[in-house]
SEVEXTI-604733 format. One record per residue: residue in one letter; x, y, z of N, C-alpha, C in turn. Coordinates in steps of 0.2 Angstrom, whole numbers, plus 5000, padded with zeros to 4 digits. Example, Ala and Ser with C-alpha at 12.3 -4.5 7.8 and 13.67 -1.06 7.14 Angstrom:
A506649725039506249785039506649845039
S506449895035506849955036506450005039
//
This chain:
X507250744926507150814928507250854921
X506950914921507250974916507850984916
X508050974909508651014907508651084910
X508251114907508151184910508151234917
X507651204919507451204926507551154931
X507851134930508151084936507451014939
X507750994946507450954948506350974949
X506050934947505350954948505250944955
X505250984961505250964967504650934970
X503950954966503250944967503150864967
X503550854963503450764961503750704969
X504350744968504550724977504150754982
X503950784985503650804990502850764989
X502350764985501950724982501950654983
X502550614983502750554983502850534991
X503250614993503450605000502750595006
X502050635002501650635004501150565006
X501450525000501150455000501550445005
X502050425004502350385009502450395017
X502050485017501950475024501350445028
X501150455022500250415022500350335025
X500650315022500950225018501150225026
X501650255029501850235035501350245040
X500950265041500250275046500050225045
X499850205038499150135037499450065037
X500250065037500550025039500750005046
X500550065049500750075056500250055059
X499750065059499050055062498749975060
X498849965056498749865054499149835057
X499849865057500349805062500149825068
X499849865070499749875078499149835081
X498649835076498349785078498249705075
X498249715073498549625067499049595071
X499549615074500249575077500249605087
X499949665086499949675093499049685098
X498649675094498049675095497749735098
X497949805097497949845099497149895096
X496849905099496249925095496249995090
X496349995096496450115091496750095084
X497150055082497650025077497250025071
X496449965072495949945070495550005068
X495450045074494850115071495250165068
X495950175069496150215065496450205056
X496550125054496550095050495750115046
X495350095049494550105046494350165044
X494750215048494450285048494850305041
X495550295039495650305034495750255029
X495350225028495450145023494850185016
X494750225016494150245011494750315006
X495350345009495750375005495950335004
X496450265007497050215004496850234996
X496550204992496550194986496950254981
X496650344984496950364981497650394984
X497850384989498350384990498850334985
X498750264984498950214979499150234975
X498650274970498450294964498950344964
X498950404968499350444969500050424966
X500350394971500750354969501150324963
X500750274961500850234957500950294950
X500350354950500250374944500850434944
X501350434949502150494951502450424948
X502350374949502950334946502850334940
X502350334937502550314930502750394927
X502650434928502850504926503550504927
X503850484932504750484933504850424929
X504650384926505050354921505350394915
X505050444914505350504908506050514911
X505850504916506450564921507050504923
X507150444922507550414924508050394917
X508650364923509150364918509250294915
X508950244917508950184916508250144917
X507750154915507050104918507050024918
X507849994915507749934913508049914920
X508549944922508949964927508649924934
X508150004934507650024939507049944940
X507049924935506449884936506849804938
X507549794935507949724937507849744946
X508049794947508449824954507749804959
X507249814956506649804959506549724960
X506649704956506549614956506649584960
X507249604959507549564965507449594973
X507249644974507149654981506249654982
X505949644978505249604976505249534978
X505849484975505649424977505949444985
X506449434985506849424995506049444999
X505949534998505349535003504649495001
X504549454995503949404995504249334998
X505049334998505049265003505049275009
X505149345012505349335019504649355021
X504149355016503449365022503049315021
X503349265017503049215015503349145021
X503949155019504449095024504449115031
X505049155030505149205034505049225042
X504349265041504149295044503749265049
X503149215045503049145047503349115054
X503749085052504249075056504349105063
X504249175061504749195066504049195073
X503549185072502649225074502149255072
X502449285066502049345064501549305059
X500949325059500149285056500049345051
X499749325043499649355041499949415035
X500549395037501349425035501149425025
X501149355021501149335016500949395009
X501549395008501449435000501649404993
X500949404989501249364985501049394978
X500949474978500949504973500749584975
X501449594977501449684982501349744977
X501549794980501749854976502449854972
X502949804975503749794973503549774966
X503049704966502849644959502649694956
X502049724956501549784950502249824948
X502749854952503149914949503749874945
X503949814946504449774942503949754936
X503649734936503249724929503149804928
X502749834927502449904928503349934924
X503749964926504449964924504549944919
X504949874918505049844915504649824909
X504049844908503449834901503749934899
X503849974903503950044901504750024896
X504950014899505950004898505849954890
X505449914890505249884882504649934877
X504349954880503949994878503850064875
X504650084879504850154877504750194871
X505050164865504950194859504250214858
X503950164856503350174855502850214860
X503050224866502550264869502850344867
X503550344867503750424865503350454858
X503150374855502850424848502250424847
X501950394854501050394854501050484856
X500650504854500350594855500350554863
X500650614864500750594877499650604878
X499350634873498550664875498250624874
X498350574867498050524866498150454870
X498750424873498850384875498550394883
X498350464887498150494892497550494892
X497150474887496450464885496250384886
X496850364882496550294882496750244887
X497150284894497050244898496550254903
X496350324903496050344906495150284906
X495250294898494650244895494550184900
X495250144899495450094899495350064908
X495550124913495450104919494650134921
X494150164917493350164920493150104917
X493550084910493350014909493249954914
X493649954919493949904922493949954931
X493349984933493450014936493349954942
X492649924941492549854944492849784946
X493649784942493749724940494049704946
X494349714951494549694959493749664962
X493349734960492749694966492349634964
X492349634956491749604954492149554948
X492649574947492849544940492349564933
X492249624935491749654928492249714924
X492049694917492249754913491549794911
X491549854912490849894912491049974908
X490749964905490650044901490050094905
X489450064906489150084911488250074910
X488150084914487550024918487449964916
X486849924912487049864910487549824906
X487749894903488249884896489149854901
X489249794903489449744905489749684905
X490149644905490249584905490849574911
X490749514913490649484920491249434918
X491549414920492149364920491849284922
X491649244920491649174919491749144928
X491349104931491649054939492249034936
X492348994933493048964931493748984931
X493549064929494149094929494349114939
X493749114941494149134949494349064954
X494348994948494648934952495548944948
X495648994946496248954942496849024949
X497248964952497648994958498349044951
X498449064947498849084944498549154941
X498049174942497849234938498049304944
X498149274950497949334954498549394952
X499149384948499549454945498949504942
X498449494937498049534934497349534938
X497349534947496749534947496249474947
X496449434946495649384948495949344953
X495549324957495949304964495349244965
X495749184967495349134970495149124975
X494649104979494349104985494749114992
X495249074991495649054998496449114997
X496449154991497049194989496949254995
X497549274997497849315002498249355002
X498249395000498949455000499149505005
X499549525010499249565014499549635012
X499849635004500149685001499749674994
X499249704990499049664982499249744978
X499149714975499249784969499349744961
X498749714959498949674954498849734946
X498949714942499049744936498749784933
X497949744931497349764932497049784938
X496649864941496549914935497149944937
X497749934939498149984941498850004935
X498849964933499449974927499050024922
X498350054922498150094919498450174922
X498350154928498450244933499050224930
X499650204931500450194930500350234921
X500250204918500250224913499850304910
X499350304914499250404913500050434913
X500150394921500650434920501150434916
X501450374914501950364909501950404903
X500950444899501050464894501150534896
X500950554901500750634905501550634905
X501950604907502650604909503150634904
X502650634896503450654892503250714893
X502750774891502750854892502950864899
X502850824905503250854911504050844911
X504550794908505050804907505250844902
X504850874898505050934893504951014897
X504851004902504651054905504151084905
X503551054903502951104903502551084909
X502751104914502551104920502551184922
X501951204927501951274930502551274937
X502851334936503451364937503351324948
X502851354947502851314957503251224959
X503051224951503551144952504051134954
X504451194953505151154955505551184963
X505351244963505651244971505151194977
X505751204982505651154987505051194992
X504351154993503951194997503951165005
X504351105004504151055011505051005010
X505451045015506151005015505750925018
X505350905021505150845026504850815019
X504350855017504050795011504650775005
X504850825004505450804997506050765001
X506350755006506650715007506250645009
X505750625009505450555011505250525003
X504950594998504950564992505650544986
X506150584991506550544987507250494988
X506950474996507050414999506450355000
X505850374994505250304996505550244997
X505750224991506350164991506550135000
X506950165000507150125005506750135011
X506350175013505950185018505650155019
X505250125011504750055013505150015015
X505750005013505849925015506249935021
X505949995026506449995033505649995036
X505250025033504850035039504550005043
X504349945041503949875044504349865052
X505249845049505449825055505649885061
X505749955059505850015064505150015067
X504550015062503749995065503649955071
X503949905070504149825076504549855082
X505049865080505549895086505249955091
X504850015089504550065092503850025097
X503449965092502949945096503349895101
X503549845100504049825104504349865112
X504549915108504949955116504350005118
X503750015115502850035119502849985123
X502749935121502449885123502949875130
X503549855130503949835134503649905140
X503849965138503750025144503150005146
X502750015144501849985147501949945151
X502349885149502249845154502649825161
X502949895161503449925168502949955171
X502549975168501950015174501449985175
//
């Protein structure tokens, strides 16, 4: 936050906004993926063409509160480890317990523990890049690679192109950056490629907004509901799925008293 002016409220409410999003589109995939529920399915598709920029959203508030934290080295161990637990419990887990299609094995937890943790080594030298220049060159760097999930293409634009090799999409260890082998499944992805580019605008946009040069509307609170979900994202995500379950669970159960 600013020294000055206090907490930048817009950042939490913003974030709070993802996550209200985040809890719909998660809510509507368990609905029909585990309970076969259709509305789940048409609702899921009606908004599956924002998801991305909700993502983005996201991911590009994260790297801006890097400025704003008080430890990112912290921040990204503390991630780690509740990254691996939730990749084992939807991998082993979940599995187990019924659930199909559970499997994570490179979520939004892995991209932000990497993501962090490259910022937390990275620190100095990004404080002494110009924050406008380095906001350029990622911006470069993700229409570079704007392709690179659907096609594995790097492309500047029209023919001006290059393609990723077959070879590379047999090798099962690349999917962190992006290139995904035929049989690869995530039902959470968010690999580093193009996305560690959005993270990074923000990381460089991050130092003038921790200096304060944000317009003054920033900081009071315009939404007590969104600023409190954004600045409990954290744990929300890692409640939602199972409070998800328990509310469809006790629908389902009433339903089938009548």
């Amino acid at each position: 936050m600013s020294e000055s002016k206090g907490r930048i409220a817009l950042l939490d409410e913003l974030r709070g906004f993802c996550v209200l999003c985040m809890i719909f589109y998660h809510a509507f995939i368990f609905m029909y993926d585990q309970y076969g529920i259709q509305f789940g399915y048409d609702a899921y598709t009606f908004f599956l063409p924002v998801q991305p920029y909700v993502s983005c959203m996201f991911i590009f508030i994260c790297g801006i509160c890097c400025h704003l934290s008080h430890s990112n080295l912290k921040r990204g161990l503390k991630l780690a480890a509740f990254a691996l637990a939730l990749n084992f419990a939807s991998i082993v887990v979940l599995p187990k317990l019924g659930f199909s299609d559970t499997q994570i094995w490179w979520g939004i937890l892995d991209f932000f523990t990497v993501a962090i943790l490259s910022f937390a080594l990275l620190d100095k030298p990004i404080r002494k890049t110009p924050w406008f220049l380095g906001l350029i060159l990622m911006i470069f760097a993700f229409w570079l690679f704007r392709f690179w999930l659907s096609a594995g293409t790097i492309s500047l634009y029209g023919n001006a192109a290059w393609t990723l090799p077959e070879k590379a999409f047999e090798q099962k260890w690349l999917f962190p950056i992006g290139i995904q082998y035929p049989e690869f499944y995530s039902a959470d992805y968010f690999p580093l490629i193009p996305y560690i580019f959005v993270f990074y605008m923000g990381a460089f946009l991050g130092e003038p907004v921790s200096n304060g040069k944000v317009p003054d509307f920033a900081y009071p609170v315009h939404s007590k509901a969104l600023s409190w979900l954004g600045k409990h994202c954290f744990a929300i995500y890692l409640l939602e799925l199972p409070i998800i379950f328990l509310l469809l669970e006790l629908i389902t159960w009433i339903v089938s008293k009548f």
